[in-house]
N, C-alpha and C positions, 0 to 999 in steps of 0.2 A: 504494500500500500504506500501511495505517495504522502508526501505533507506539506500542500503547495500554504498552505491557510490562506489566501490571497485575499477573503473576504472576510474577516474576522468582525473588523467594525461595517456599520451601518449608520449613516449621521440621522438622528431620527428616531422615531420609535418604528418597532421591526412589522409588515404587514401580516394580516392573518393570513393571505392568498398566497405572497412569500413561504411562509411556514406550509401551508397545503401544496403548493406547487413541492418543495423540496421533496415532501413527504407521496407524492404523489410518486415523484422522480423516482423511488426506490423499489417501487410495488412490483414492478414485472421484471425485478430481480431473481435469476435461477437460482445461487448462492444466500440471497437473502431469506431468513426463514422466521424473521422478530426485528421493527425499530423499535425501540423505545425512545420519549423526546419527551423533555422540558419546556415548556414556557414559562415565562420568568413575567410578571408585570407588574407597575406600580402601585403601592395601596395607596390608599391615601391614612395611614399612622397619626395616629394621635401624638405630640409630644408635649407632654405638658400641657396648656391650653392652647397652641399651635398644630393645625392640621397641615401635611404635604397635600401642596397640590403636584407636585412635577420632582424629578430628579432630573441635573443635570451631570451627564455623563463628560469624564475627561479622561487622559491615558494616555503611557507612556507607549504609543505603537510598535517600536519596534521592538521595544523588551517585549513587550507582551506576545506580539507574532511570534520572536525566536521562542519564548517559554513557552506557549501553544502546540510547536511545533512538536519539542520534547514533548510535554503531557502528550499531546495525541500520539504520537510512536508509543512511547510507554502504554498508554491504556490499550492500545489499539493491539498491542503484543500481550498482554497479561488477560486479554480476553476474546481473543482470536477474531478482531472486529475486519465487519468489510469496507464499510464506511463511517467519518465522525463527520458531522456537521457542525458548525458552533458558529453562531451570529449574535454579536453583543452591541447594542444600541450605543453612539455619542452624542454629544450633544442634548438637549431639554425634552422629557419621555414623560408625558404628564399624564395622572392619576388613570388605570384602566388600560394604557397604554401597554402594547408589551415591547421589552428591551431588552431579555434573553432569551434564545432558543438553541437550546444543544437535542443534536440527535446520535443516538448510537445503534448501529444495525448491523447485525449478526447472524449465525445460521439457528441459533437457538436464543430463547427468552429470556432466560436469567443471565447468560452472558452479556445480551442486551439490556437488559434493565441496573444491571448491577456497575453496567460500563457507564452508563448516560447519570446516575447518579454519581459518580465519582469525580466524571469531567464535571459538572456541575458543581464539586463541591472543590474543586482545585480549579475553577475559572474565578469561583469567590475569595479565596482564598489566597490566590498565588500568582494572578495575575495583577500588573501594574495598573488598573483601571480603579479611577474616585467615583463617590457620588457624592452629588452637593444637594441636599434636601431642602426646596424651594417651598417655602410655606403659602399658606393662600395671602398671609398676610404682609407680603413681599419679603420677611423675612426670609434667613436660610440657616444650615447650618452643615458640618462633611457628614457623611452617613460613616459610621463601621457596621462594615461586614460580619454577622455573624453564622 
């Protein structure tokens, strides 16, 4: 398997027809036999008496590509994957909006679902990417990742 990641970010919040096109892309795979996939989108969080309306997404692009890169090799070899997809929003993704979508697809389920939760929790995790939580009240504040 390659690791071109060429699209990683997306400026905007990610479309739904995006995500169904990808997810479409995979179906009349012969080796494929399970995607499992994430979306990711905005709540609107209470903080204190301030509500998010938006995150706005920043990032160090090319660390993140290179570390992508590895993650997806590593995962991609520790679960015998056929395809990873991963598209992560920049730029202002406001409430409802979605601005993560990882997919993992394999010849079986659990290898799939076990892979797409992993990427998931090392795109949080490990990559170089802020969020800055934009309040209704113009207010804002950095979000950490949990």
């Amino acid at each position: 398997m390659t690791f071109k990641i060429q699209n990683l970010f997306l400026e905007g919040p990610i479309a739904a027809d995006m995500v169904a096109n990808t997810i479409q892309k995979y179906s009349s795979s012969p080796t494929i036999g399970a995607c499992s996939f994430f979306i990711g989108q905005i709540r609107a969080d209470r903080v204190g008496e301030r509500t998010v309306a938006a995150i706005y997404y920043t990032a160090y692009k090319e660390m993140a590509i290179e570390r992508m890169r590895k993650i997806s090799k590593e995962i991609s070899e520790k679960y015998a994957l056929v395809k990873i997809e991963i598209v992560h929003s920049l730029g202002e993704v406001a409430v409802g909006e979605i601005c993560l979508f990882v997919l993992a697809a394999s010849a079986h389920r659990k290898a799939a679902m076990e892979a797409c939760d992993e990427l998931v929790e090392k795109v949080k995790r490990e990559l170089p990417i802020w969020g800055k939580e934009c309040f209704a009240d113009e207010g804002y504040q950095w979000k950490v990742n949990q």
